[in-house]
Each structure stands twice: as structure tokens, then as C-alpha cells.
C-alpha positions, 0 to 999 in steps of 0.5 A, spaced: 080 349 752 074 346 754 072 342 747 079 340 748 078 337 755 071 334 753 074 331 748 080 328 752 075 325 757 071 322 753 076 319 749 080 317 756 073 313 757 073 309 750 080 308 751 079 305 758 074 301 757 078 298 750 083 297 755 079 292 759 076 288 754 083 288 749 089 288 750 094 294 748 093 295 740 091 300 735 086 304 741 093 305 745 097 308 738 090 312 737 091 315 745 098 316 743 097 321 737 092 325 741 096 326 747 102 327 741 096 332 738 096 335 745 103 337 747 104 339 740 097 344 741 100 346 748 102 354 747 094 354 745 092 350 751 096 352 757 096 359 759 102 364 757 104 365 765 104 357 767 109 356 761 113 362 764 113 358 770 115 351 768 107 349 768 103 345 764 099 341 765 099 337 758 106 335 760 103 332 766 098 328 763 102 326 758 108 323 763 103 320 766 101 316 760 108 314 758 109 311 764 103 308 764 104 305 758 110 301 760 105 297 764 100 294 759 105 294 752 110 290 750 116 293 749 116 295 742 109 298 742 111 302 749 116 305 745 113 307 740 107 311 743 111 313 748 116 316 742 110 320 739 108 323 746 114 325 747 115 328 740 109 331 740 111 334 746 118 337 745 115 339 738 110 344 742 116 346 746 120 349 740 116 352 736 112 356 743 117 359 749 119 358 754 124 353 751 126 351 759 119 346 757 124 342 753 128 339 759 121 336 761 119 334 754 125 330 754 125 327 762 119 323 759 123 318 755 126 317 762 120 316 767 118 311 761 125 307 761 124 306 768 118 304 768 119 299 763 124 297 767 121 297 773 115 292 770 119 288 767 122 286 774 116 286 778 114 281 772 121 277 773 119 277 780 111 274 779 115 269 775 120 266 780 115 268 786 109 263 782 115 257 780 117 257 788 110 256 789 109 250 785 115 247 786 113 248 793 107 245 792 109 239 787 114 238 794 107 238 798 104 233 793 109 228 793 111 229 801 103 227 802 103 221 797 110 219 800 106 218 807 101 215 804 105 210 801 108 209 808 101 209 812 099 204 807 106 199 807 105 200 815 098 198 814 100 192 810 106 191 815 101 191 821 096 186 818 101 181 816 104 182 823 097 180 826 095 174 821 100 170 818 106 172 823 101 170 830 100 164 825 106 162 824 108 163 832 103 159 835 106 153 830 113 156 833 111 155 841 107 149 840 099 152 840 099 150 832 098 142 834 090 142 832 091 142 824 083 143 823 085 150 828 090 152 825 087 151 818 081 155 820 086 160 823 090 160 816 083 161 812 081 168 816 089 170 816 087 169 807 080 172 808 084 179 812 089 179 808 086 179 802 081 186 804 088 191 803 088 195 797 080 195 796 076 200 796 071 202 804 064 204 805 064 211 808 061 207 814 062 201 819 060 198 825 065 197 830 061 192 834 061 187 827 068 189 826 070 187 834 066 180 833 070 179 827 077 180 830 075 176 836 073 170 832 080 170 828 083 168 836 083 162 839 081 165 846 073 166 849 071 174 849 066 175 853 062 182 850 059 186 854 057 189 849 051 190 844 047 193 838 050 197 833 056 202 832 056 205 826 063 209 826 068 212 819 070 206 816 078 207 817 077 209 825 072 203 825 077 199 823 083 201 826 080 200 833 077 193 831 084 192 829 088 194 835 083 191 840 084 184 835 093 185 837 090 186 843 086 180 844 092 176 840 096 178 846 092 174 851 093 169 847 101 169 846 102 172 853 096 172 858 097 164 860 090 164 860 085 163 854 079 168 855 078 175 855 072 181 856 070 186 851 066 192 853 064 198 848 063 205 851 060 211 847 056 213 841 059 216 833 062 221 837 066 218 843 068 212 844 072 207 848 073 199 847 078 195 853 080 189 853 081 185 861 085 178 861 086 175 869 093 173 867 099 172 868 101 181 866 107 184 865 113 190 866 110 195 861 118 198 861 121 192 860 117 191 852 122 192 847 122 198 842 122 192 837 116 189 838 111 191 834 105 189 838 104 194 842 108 200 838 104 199 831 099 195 832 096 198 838 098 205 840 101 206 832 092 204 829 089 209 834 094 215 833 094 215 825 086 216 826 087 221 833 086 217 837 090 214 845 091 207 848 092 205 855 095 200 857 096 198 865 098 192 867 103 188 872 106 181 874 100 178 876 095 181 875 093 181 869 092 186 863 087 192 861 087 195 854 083 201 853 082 205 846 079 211 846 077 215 840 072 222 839 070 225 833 075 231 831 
């Protein structure tokens, strides 16, 4: 009995590193015969009295091992040594008594069959668990480039709103009667235009930005404002773009044609306002279809996590402020 178990050990280490390094082949028939071997050498191997009592612990270690097979074979191989333990087995129970071994001998082919059942459903279940994720991150994936094709429709619709379209309503109201103006004005609504759909640095400063914006109105900015201001290119831009709306406000609405500019802050906080001395508005009364206020202001500085305030009254003028912080 002792050589038997050293054996068995020793094969038991050889078969488990196999397992590891190749799938379920040859190795696996080998471990079968020798479980088979044993089953049939049990009378020799179990004491007389335990097989008196339905003991054996070759039959445990061999249930065990057609159990374990079902896991690591595909189903003809699984059948097959799981038949050659089980044959082994019972071949051992006939031919040394107690027969009552025999009903147990026999189960084995039953745990098996469960087992196969039992993994080919866990599998079934890895299957439809691994096809939901990755429909779901296929639905993920397009949801992100659906709102990024929105975001930059809405980028698009912004900047047309800001040049070509302010443009167009200073030659509506009357602003547009001096033609070199309102060429020079057509030349930068082209140049901004024309910078949508490129690619940006990592980096970019906010103050050249705000200079920029307030050359493309027809109104005097006075800034309070100097040096340099290096923010992430998207939030630079967008506050640059929200302060030029505002700007563009003073000159559609404000009756007056000059503004201050002020910048507050450093890289991790930072606040531009916009003050006109003119004739102001009710903030209540703005139509939920007006774009200047909804998308170009409060719209820019919400997509990079920002706020805008504005506060105003009939004749008092008008205060924008754009706050951003880092994170």
C-alpha cells in the first residue's frame, strides 16, 4: 500500500504540472489507467473491514477524478476515461466482496454525467455573460462617439453662430454699412471658421486667446488684463469663445461700443468678466431659442466644467463672468 501511494503521489505531481503546461491529452488516459489500475487492485489496497463498511478510499479518489475530468476534457475524451476508471472500478468490486461496493462503483458514472452538465452550463453561462459585455461596450462606444459627433456639430453650430451669422445681423440692422469693416470682419469670421476640424496643442494661452476674440468685434475692450495665461487648449478656448459671444452681445444689444475685460487667477483657477455701462436687460424674458446665452455662453463653459454668471438690468448695464477650476 505504501508503494502504491508513493506512486500515486508522484504521478499525481507529473499529471498536475502537465495539465498546466498542455491541455487535457495523452497524460490524462495515462492517469485514467492508473486510477482504473487501482480500482481493480482495491481488495489488496483497502482493508477487508472498511470494504465491510462501504469504505474505500480508492473509490473516493477515483469519483473524485471523473468529476474532475468533466472540467478540463472535451466530452468524448471525458467519457472515455471516465469509463476506464469506472470499469476498473467495478471490475474490482466483482471479482472481491463486499458487492454492496458496486452501487458505488456505478454512481460514478453519474457524478460525471452531472459534472459534464454542470460545466457545459457554467460555460454556456461565460459565453452570454462575455456577448452582454461586449455589446454592451460596443453600446458604450457608440454612445461616446455619437456625443462626440454632437459636441462637435454643436461646436460647429456655435462658431457659425458667433461669425457668420453676427456677421450677417450687423448687415440686417444696419451696423454692416462700412464695406472695408465689414470685409475685415468677413476675413476673420473665414480665418475662425477655418481652424474647426484641426488638430490643438496641449496648451494655450488664454490671454492671446481673449485679445483674439476681441479684435473680431467692432466695439474698444479695455483689459485689465496682462502677461500669460497658459490653460488646456479646449478650456482656453471655450472661455475665450464665450467671452467673444459676450463681447458680441455689447455690440448687438448693449447701445454702447466699448467693454472691460478683466482675468483673474492662475492654471488652476481662473475667472474672466465682461462689464458694459449699457442699456442691460430682463435675464428672464431671453428666449430658450436664443443661442447666445444658452450655447455659446453657459453651453462652452459647462462642456469644459466650468459656470457662467450673468447679472444685469434695464439700465445698468451688463457683467459676465466665466469661472473655471482644474478638476
Amino acid at each position: 500500500m505504501a508503494i502504491a501511494t508513493g506512486a500515486l503521489v508522484a504521478w499525481s505531481a507529473v499529471y498536475v504540472r502537465a495539465l498546466l503546461v498542455h491541455p487535457a491529452r495523452w497524460h490524462t488516459v495515462i492517469d485514467a489507467v492508473m486510477l482504473g489500475a487501482l480500482g481493480l487492485c482495491a481488495q489488496w489496497l483497502v482493508p477487508a473491514t472498511w470494504l465491510a463498511h462501504g469504505d474505500s478510499w480508492v473509490l473516493a479518489l477515483a469519483g473524485f477524478a471523473c468529476v474532475g475530468y468533466q472540467c478540463h476534457t472535451e466530452i468524448v475524451l471525458g467519457s472515455v476515461v471516465t469509463l476506464i476508471v469506472v470499469g476498473g472500478a467495478v471490475c474490482g468490486t466483482l471479482i472481491a466482496p463486499p458487492n454492496a461496493m458496486l452501487f458505488m462503483s456505478s454512481w460514478m458514472v453519474v457524478a460525471a454525467a452531472l459534472s459534464r452538465v454542470q460545466w457545459i452550463l457554467v460555460r454556456r453561462g461565460g459565453r452570454i455573460a462575455d456577448e452582454q459585455m461586449a455589446a454592451a461596450e460596443r453600446a458604450r462606444i457608440a454612445q461616446r462617439v455619437a456625443d462626440a459627433v454632437r459636441a462637435d456639430e454643436r461646436a460647429l453650430a456655435n462658431a457659425l453662430h458667433d461669425t457668420a451669422a453676427t456677421t450677417l445681423l450687423m448687415v440686417g440692422i444696419g451696423q454692416g454699412t462700412d464695406r472695408a469693416l465689414l470685409a475685415a470682419q468677413a476675413e476673420r469670421d473665414l480665418a475662425v471658421l477655418s481652424t474647426y476640424g484641426g488638430g490643438l496643442p496641449p496648451q494655450a494661452d488664454l490671454i492671446l486667446l481673449l485679445r483674439a476674440a476681441a479684435d473680431l468685434v467692432a466695439a474698444r475692450v479695455d483689459f485689465e488684463v496682462s502677461g500669460e495665461l497658459f490653460l488646456p487648449s479646449d478650456v482656453a478656448g471655450a472661455i475665450a469663445d464665450a467671452a467673444g459671444e459676450a463681447l458680441n452681445n455689447v455690440v448687438r444689444h448693449a447701445g454702447v461700443n466699448q467693454a472691460a475685460l478683466g482675468v483673474r487667477g492662475d492654471a488652476d483657477r481662473v475667472e474672466v468678466e465682461i462689464v458694459d455701462n449699457g442699456r442691460g436687460f430682463l435675464l428672464d424674458q431671453v428666449g430658450d431659442t436664443r443661442r447666445g446665452l444658452r450655447e455659446s455662453i453657459y453651453g462652452r463653459m459647462h462642456a469644459i466644467g466650468g459656470r457662467a454668471h450673468i447679472s444685469t438690468s434695464l439700465g445698468a448695464g451688463t457683467r459676465v463672468v466665466l469661472e473655471w477650476r482644474y478638476g
